[in-house]
KEDREN-575394 format. One record per residue (C-alpha): residue number from 1; chain; x, y, z. Coordinates in Angstrom, 3 decimals. Example, Ala and Ser with C-alpha at 12.3 -4.5 7.8 and 13.67 -1.06 7.14 Angstrom:
REM residues 2
  marti  sero        c1        c2        c3
      1     A    12.300    -4.500     7.800
      2     A    13.670    -1.060     7.140
***
This chain:
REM residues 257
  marti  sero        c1        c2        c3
      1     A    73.239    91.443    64.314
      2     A    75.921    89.336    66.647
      3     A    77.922    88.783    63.470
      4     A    77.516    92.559    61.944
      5     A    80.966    92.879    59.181
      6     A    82.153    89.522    60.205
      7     A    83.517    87.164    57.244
      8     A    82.466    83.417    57.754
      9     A    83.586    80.400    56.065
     10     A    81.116    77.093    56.518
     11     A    82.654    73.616    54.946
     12     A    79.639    71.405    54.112
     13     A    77.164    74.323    53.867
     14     A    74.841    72.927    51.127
     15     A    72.369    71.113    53.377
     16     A    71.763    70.002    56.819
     17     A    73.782    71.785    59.827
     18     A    75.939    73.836    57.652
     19     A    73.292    75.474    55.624
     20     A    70.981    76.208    58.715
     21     A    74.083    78.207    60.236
     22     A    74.906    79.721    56.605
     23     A    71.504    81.411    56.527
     24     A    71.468    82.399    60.213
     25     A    74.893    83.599    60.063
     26     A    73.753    85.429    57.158
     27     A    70.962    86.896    58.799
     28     A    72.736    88.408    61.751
     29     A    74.730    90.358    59.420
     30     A    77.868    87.685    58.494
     31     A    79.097    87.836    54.655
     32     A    79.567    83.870    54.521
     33     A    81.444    81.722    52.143
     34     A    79.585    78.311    51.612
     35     A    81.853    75.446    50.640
     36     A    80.593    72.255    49.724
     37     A    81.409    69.050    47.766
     38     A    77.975    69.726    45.985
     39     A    78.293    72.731    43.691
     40     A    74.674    72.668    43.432
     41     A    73.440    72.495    46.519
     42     A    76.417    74.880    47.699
     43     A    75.232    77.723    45.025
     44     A    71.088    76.417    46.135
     45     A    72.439    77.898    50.033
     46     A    74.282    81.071    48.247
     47     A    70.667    82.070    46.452
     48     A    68.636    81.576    49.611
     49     A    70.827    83.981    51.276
     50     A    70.977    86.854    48.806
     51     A    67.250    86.712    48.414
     52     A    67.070    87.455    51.977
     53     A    69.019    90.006    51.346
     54     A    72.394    88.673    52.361
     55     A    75.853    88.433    51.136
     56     A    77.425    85.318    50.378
     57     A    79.777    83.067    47.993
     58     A    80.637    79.950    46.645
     59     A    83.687    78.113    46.723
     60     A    83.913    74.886    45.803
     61     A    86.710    72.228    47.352
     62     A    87.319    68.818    49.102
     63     A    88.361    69.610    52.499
     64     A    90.009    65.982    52.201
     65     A    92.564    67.489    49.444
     66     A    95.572    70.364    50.764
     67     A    95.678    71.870    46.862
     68     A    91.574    72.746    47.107
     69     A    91.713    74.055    50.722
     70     A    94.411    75.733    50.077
     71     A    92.960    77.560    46.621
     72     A    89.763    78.347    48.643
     73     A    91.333    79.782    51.393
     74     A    93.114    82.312    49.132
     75     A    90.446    83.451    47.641
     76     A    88.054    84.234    50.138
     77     A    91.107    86.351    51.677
     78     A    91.760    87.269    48.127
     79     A    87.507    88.385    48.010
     80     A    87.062    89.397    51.371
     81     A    90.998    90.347    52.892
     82     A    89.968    88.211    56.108
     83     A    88.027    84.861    57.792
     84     A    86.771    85.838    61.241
     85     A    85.257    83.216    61.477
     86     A    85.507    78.943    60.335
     87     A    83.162    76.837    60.715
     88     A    84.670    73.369    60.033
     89     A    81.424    71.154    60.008
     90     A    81.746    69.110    56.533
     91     A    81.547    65.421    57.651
     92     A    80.212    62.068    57.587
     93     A    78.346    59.160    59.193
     94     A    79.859    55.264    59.082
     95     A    77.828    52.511    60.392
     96     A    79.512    49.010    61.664
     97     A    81.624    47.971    64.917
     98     A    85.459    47.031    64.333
     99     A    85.560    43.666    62.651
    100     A    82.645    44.861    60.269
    101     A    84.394    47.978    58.620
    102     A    86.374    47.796    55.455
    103     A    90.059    49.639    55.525
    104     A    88.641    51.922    52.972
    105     A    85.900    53.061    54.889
    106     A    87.613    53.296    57.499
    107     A    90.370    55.715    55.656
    108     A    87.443    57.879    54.332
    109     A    85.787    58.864    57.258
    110     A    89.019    59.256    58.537
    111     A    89.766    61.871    56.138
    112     A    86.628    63.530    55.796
    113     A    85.998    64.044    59.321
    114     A    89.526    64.692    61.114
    115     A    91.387    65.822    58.024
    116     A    88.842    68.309    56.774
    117     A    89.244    70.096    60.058
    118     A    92.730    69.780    60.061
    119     A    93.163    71.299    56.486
    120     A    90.911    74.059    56.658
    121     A    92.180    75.028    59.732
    122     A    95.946    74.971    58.491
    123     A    95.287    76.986    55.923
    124     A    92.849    79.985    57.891
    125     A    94.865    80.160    60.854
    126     A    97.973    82.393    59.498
    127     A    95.653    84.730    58.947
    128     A    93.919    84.790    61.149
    129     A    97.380    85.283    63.291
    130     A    98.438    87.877    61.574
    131     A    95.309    89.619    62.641
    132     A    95.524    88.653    65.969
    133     A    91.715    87.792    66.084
    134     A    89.973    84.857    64.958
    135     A    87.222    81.804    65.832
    136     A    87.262    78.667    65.152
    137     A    84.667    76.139    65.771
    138     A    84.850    72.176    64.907
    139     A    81.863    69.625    64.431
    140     A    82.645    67.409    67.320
    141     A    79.541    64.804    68.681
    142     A    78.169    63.698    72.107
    143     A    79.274    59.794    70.643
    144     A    82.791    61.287    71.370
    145     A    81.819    61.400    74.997
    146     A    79.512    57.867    75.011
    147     A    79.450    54.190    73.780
    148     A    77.296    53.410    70.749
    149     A    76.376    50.503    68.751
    150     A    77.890    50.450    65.607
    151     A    78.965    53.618    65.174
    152     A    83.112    52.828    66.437
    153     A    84.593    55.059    62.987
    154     A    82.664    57.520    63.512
    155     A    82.823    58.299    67.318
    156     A    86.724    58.030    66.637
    157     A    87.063    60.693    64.185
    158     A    84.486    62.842    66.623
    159     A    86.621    62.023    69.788
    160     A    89.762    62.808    67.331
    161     A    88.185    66.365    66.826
    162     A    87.892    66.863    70.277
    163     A    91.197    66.206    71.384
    164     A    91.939    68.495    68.338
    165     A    90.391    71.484    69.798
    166     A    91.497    71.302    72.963
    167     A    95.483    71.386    71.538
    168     A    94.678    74.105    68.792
    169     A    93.373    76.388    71.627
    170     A    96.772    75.613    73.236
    171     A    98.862    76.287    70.752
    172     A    96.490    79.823    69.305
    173     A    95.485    81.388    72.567
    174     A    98.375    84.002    72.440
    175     A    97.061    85.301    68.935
    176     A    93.631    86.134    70.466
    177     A    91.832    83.002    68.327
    178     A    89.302    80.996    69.644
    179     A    88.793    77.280    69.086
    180     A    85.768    75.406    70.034
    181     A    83.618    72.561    69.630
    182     A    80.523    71.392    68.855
    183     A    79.404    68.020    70.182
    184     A    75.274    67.981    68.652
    185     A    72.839    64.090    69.737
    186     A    70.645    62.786    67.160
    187     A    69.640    65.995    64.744
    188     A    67.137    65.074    61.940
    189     A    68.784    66.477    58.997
    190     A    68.156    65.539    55.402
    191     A    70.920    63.024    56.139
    192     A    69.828    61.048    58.653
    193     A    66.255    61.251    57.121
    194     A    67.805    59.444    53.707
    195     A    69.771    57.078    56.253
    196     A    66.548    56.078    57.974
    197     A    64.595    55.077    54.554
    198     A    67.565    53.566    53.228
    199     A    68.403    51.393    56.225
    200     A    65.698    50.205    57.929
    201     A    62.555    47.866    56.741
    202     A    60.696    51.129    59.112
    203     A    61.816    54.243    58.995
    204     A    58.795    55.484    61.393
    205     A    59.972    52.738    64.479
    206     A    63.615    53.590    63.849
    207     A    62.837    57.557    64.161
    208     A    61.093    56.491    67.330
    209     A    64.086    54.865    68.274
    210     A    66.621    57.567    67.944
    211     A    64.377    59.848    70.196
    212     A    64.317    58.075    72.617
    213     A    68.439    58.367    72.912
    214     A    67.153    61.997    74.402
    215     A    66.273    63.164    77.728
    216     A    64.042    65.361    75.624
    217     A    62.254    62.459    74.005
    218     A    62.895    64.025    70.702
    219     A    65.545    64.749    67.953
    220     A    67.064    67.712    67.314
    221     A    67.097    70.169    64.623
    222     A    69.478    71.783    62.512
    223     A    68.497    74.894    63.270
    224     A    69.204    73.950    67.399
    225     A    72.735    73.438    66.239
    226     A    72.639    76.430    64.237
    227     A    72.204    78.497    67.108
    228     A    74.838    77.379    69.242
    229     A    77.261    77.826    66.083
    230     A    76.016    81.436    66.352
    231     A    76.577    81.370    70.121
    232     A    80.455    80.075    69.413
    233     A    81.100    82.970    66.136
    234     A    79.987    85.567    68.115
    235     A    81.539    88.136    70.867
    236     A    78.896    86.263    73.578
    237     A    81.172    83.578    74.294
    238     A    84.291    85.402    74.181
    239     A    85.067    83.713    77.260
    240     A    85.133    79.928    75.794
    241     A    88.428    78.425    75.320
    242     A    88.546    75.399    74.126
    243     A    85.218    73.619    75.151
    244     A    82.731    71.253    73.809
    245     A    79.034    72.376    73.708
    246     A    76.984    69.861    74.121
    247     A    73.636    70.206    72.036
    248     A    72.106    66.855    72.834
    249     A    68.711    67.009    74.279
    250     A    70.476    65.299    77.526
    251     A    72.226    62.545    75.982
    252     A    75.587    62.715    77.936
    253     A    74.661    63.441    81.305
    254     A    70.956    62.088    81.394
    255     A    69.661    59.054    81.255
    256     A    65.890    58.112    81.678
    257     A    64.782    56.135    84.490
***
C-alpha cells in the first residue's frame, strides 16, 4: 500500500496509460480523481475502481482550457482538502514531418500535450506549497530523446515537457515537491491499436514493425508504465529530482546489431 491516504489526480484516466495507473494507484491504497475528456469512459475507470473496493471520482475538464482546470482543481481540494499527487498524462499522437502538418494541428497538439501539463500544474502547485509536500509527474517520451519518422509535433511537445520538468523542479524544490518525468517507447494501448487499423493496409506487419523499435523485441504495456508512475507517486523514489524514466524496452540507449 505505497500510496496508503494519498490523494491522486490522473488527466486522461479513461483508457490507456492513465486508467492502468488509476486502478493501480487505487489498489495500493490512493483515493484518485480520474479526469478525462470522455465522461464515459472517465466514470467506466471510476466503477472499476470502487468495485475493487476503491475510492475514486470524476471530474470532468479540458486540460487545454484555464476555466475547467481551474474548476477541477477546486474541487478535488474542495472533496478531498489536498492533491499529493498529479499525474499529468492526458495527451496525443500527430503523424507527419514539417512541411506535411497543418497550423491547426500543429496548435492542437501543442495545446493538448504542453499546455495540459502546464495548466494542471498551475493550478495544483499552490497547494501543494502551502503544504510543503507534493509530486508531480509529466508524460514525457523516449522520441524526446531520438529522431523519428514522421512524428516532428509530437516529439516537440514531448521534448517541451521535458525541458518543463527539469525547470519546475528548479523553481519547487524548496517546498519539498517533486517533479518528474515519464519518457514510455512504443506501449500498445487502445490508442495505438485503433491507429494501427486505421492507418495501415496491415495492421499485423505494422505491429511487427513497432517491436522491433525495442531492444526487447516487443511493445510495451500500459500496465509497464503504470508501474513506474507508481514508482514516481510513491516515498521509493523520494530521491528523484527532476529526471526522466525511461520505460522503453531499450529504445534510447540500445540498438540491435
Amino acid at each position: 500500500m505505497r500510496l496508503q491516504d494519498k490523494v491522486v489526480l490522473i488527466t486522461g484516466a479513461g483508457s490507456g496509460i492513465g486508467k492502468s495507473t488509476a486502478l493501480l494507484f487505487a489498489q495500493e491504497g490512493a483515493t484518485v480523481i480520474v479526469n478525462d475528456l470522455d465522461e464515459i469512459k472517465g466514470k467506466e475507470t471510476v466503477s472499476e475502481i470502487k468495485d475493487k473496493g476503491g475510492e475514486a471520482l470524476f471530474l470532468h475538464a479540458d486540460v487545454t482550457n484555464p476555466e475547467h482546470v481551474k474548476t477541477m482543481v477546486e474541487a478535488a481540494i474542495a472533496e478531498f482538502g489536498r492533491i499529493d499527487v498529479l499525474f499529468n498524462n492526458a495527451g496525443i499522437s500527430g503523424v507527419g514531418a514539417v512541411h506535411e502538418i497543418e497550423p491547426e494541428a500543429w496548435d492542437r497538439i501543442m495545446s493538448i500535450n504542453v499546455k495540459g501539463v502546464f495548466l494542471p500544474s498551475k493550478y495544483v502547485l499552490p497547494y501543494m506549497m502551502e503544504r510543503k509536500a507534493g509530486s508531480i509527474i509529466n508524460m514525457s517520451s523516449c522520441v524526446a530523446e531520438i529522431g523519428l519518422a514522421r512524428r516532428v509535433s509530437y516529439a516537440a511537445t514531448k521534448g517541451a515537457v521535458l525541458a518543463l520538468t527539469k525547470s519546475m523542479q528548479v523553481d519547487y524544490a524548496a517546498y519539498n515537491i517533486r517533479v518528474n518525468a515519464l519518457l514510455p517507447g512504443t506501449i500498445f494501448t487502445p490508442f495505438v491499436e485503433n491507429y494501427l487499423k486505421t492507418s495501415y493496409d496491415d495492421p499485423t506487419a505494422a505491429i511487427e514493425s513497432l517491436k522491433q523499435r525495442q531492444l526487447s523485441g516487443e511493445m510495451g504495456k500500459s500496465e509497464d508504465v503504470a508501474k513506474a508512475a507508481l514508482f514516481l507517486a510513491s516515498d521509493d523514489s523520494k530521491f528523484m529530482m527532476g529526471s526522466p524514466l525511461y520505460i522503453d524496452g531499450g529504445v534510447v540507449f540500445g540498438k540491435n546489431a
